[in-house]
C-alpha positions as CSV (number, residue, x, y, z in Angstrom):
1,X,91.2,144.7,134.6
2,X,88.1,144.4,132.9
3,X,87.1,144.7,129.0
4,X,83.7,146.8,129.1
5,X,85.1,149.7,127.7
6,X,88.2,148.3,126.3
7,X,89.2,150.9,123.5
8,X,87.1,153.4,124.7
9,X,88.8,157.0,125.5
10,X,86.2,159.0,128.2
11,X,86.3,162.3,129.6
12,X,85.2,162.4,133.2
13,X,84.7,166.4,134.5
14,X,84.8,167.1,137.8
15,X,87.1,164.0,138.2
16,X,89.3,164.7,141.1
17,X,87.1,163.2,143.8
18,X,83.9,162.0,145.3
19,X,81.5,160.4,142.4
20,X,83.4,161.7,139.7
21,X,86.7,160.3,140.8
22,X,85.4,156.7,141.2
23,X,83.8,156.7,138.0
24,X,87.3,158.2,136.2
25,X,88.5,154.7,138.3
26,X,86.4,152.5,137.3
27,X,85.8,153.1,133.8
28,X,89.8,152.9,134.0
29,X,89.8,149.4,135.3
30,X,87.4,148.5,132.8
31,X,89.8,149.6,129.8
32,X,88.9,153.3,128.8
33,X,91.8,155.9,128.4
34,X,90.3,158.2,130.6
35,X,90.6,162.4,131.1
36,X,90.8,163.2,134.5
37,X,89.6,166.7,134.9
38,X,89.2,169.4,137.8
39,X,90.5,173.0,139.5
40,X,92.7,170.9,141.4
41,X,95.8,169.6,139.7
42,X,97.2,167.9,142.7
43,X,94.2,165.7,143.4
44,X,94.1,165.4,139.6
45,X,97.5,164.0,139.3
46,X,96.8,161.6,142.7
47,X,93.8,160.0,140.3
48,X,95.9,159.3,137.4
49,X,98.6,158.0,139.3
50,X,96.6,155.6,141.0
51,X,94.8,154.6,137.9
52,X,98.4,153.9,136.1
53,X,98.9,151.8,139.3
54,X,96.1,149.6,138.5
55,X,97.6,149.4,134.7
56,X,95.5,151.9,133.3
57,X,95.8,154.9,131.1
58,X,94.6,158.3,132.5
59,X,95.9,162.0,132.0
60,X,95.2,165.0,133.7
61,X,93.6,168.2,132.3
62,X,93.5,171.4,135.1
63,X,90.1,173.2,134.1
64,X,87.7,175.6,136.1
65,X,84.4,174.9,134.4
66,X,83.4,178.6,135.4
67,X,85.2,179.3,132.4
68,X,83.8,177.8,129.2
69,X,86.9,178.6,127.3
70,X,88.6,176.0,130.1
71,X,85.6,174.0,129.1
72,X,85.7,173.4,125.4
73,X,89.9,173.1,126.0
74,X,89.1,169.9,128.2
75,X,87.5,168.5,125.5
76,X,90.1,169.4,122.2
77,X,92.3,168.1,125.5
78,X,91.4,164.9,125.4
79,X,91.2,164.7,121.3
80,X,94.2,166.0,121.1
81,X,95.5,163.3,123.8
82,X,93.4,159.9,122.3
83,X,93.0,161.2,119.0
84,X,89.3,160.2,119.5
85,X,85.9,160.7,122.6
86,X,83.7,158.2,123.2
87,X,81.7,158.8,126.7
88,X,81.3,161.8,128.1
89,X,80.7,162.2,131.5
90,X,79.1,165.6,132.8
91,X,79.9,165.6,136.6
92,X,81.5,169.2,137.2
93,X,79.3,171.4,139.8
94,X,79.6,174.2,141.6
95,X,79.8,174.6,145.4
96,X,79.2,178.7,145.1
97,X,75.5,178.6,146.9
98,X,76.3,177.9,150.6
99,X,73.2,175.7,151.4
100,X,73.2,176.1,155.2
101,X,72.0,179.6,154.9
102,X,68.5,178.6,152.9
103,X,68.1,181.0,150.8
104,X,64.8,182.1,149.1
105,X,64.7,183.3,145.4
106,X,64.5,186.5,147.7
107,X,67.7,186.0,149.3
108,X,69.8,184.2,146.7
109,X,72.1,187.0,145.0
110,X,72.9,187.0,141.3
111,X,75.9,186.5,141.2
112,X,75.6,182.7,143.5
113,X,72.6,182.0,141.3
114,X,74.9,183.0,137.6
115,X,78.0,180.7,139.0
116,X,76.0,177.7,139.7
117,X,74.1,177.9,136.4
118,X,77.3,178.0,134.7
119,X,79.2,175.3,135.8
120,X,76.3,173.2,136.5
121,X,74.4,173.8,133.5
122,X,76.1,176.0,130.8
123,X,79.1,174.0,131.4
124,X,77.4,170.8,130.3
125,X,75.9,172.2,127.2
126,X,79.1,173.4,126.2
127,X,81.1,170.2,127.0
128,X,78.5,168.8,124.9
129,X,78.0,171.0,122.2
130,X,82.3,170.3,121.6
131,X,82.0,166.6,122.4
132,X,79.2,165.4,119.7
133,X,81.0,166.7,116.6
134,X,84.2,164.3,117.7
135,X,81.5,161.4,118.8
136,X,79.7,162.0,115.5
137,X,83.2,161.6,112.9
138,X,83.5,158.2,114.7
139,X,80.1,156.4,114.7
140,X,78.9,157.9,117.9
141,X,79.3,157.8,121.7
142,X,77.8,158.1,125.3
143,X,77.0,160.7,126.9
144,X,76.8,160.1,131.0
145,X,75.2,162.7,132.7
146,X,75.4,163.4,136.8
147,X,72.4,165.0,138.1
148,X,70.4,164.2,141.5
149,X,67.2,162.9,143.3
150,X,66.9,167.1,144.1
151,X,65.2,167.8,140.7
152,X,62.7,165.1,141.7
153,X,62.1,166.3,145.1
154,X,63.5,170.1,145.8
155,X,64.9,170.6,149.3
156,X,64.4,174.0,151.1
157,X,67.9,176.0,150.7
158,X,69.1,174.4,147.4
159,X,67.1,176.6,144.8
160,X,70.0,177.1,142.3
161,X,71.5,173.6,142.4
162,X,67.9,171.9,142.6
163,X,67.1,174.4,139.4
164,X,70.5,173.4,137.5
165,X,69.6,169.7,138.1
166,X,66.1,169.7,136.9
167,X,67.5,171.3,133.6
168,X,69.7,168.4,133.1
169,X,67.5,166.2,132.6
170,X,65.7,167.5,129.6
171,X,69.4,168.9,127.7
172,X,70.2,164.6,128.6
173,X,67.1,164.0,126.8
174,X,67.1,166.4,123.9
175,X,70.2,164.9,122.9
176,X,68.3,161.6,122.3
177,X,65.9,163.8,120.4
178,X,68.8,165.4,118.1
179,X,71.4,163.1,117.7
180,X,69.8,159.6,118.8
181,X,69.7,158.4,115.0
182,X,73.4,159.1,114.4
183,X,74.7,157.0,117.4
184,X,75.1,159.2,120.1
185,X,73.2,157.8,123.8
186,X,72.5,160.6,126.2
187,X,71.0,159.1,129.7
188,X,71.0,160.7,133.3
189,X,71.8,159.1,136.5
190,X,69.9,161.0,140.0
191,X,72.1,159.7,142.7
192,X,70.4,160.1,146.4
193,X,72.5,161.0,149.6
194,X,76.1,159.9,149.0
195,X,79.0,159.8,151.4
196,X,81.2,161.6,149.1
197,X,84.7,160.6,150.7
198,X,85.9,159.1,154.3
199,X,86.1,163.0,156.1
200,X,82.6,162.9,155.3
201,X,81.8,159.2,156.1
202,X,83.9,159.6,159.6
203,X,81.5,162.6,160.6
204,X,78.5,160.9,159.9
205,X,79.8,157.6,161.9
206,X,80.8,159.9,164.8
207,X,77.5,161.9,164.7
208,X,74.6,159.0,166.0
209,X,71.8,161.8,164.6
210,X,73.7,161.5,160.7
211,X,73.8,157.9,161.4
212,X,70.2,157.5,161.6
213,X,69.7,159.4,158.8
214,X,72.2,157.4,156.7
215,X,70.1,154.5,158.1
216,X,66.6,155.5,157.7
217,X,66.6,158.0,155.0
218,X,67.1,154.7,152.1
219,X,65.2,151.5,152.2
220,X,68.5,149.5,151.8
221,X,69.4,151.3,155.0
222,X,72.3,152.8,154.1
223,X,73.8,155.9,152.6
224,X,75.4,155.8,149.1
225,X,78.7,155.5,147.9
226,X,80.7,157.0,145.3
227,X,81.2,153.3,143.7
228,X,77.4,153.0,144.0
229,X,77.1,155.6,141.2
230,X,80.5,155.1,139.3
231,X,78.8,151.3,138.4
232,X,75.5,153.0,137.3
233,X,78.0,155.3,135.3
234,X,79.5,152.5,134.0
235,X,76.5,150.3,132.3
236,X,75.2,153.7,131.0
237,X,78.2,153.9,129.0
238,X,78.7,150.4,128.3
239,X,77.2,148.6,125.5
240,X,75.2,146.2,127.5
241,X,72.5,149.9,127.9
242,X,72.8,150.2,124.1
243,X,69.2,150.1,123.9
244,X,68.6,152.7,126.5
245,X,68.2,157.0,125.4
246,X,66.7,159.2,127.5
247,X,66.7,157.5,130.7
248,X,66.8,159.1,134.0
249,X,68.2,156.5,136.7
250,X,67.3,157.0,140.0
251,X,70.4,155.5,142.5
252,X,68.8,156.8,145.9
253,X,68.5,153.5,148.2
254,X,65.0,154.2,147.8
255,X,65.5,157.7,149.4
256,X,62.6,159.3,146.8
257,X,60.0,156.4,147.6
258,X,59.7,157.3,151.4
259,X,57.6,159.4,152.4
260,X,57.3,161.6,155.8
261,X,54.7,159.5,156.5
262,X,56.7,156.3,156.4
263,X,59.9,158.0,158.1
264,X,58.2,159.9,160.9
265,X,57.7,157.2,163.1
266,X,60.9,155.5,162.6
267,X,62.5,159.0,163.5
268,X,60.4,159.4,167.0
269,X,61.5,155.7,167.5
270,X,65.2,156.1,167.0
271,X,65.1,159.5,168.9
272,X,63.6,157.9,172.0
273,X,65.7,155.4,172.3
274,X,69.0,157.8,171.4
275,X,68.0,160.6,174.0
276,X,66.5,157.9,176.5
277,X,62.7,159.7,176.4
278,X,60.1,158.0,177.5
């Protein structure tokens, strides 16, 4: 166990798997009482019991960020639980826009576009908007945004989530703006492609065109990982970034710094040689 965030109570949302679930873990193992948060109880319950396992503290808060009622009762949750909220993580997102089918802002119906706005965005300013008050009684906090490399570089299909993301990063940097004086921290993290969790990771080792993405896609040659991001997470909401508002930190493997240019020959290459062309 480590002593990073010894004392610290966080509230990790959308905490029952993938990026948010390893950051809920590791902030755990570094001593925070954390608040493991999500529409699924079961998986919920599976986090904290793990995290107990390890000898830390963690409780379970059901919660369908759709809601905002279920979102400001997350946060008197977690008061109510501590007594105190020091980081708060933003991570909840919603999964209502099917990417596959690409929709235009032509296409893209209302009621897709109004669901992913509210979990992904409204959802955060409320979390927020509950959270600071708590952070302010006690000298301040960190607040740990999750957004991604989309609202640097939009990808065709993914208007609403790309829109919800770019937004992010100026409510994370507004916060700086508004409350930076009184000791709260606001920063952003854009992870790149991550291999959420091992279904995932097994279809992209049994698929060679995914694994030549994973491989050429990022610099370091490899796809992310949930840790990847939970440790980014983690010195965002540490002291040892106590000098740092307003940042947005890019964790892509150097996805956003390749160009077509630069991965269109490395593509034809790998292709040839997969498919046996000439």
């Amino acid at each position: 166990m480590g002593e990073r965030l010894a004392g610290k109570v966080a509230l990790v949302t959308g905490s029952t798997s993938g990026i948010g679930r390893a950051i809920a873990q590791l902030f755990a193992r570094e001593g925070a009482r954390v608040v493991v948060t999500g529409r699924r109880q079961a998986l919920g319950e599976q986090v904290v019991a793990e995290i107990v396992a390890q000898g830390g503290q963690a409780s379970c808060f059901r919660a369908d960020f759709e809601s905002m009622a279920a979102v400001r009762e997350t946060v008197q949750f977690a008061l109510q639980t501590y007594g105190r909220l020091d980081i708060l993580v933003n991570n909840a997102m919603s999964h209502a826009v099917d990417w596959g089918k690409g929709r235009t802002v032509v296409e893209l119906g209302e009621e897709e576009w109004d669901r992913m706005m509210a979990v992904g965005l409204k959802a955060t300013f409320v979390a927020c908007q509950e959270a600071i008050p708590a952070m302010l009684r006690d000298g301040g906090g960190a607040i740990v945004t999750i957004g991604s490399v989309r609202s640097l570089i939009p990808a065709r299909g993914g208007l609403a989530y790309d829109v919800v993301k770019s937004g992010l990063i100026n409510l994370s940097r507004q916060l700086n703006l508004d409350f930076g004086r009184q000791g709260i921290r606001s920063n952003l993290i854009c992870p790149g492609w991550i291999i959420n969790d091992p279904a995932r990771a097994e279809k992209v080792a049994a698929d060679p065109l995914l694994r030549i993405k994973a491989e050429l896609l990022q610099t370091v040659g490899r796809a992310g990982r949930p840790d990847d991001i939970a440790r980014a997470a983690l010195f965002l909401a540490s002291e040892d970034a106590s000098f740092i508002a307003g940042a947005v930190l890019v964790v892509d493997g150097g996805l956003t710094i390749l160009g077509g240019h630069e991965i269109q020959p490395l593509l034809e290459e790998r292709y040839r040689r997969l498919f046996a062309l000439p």
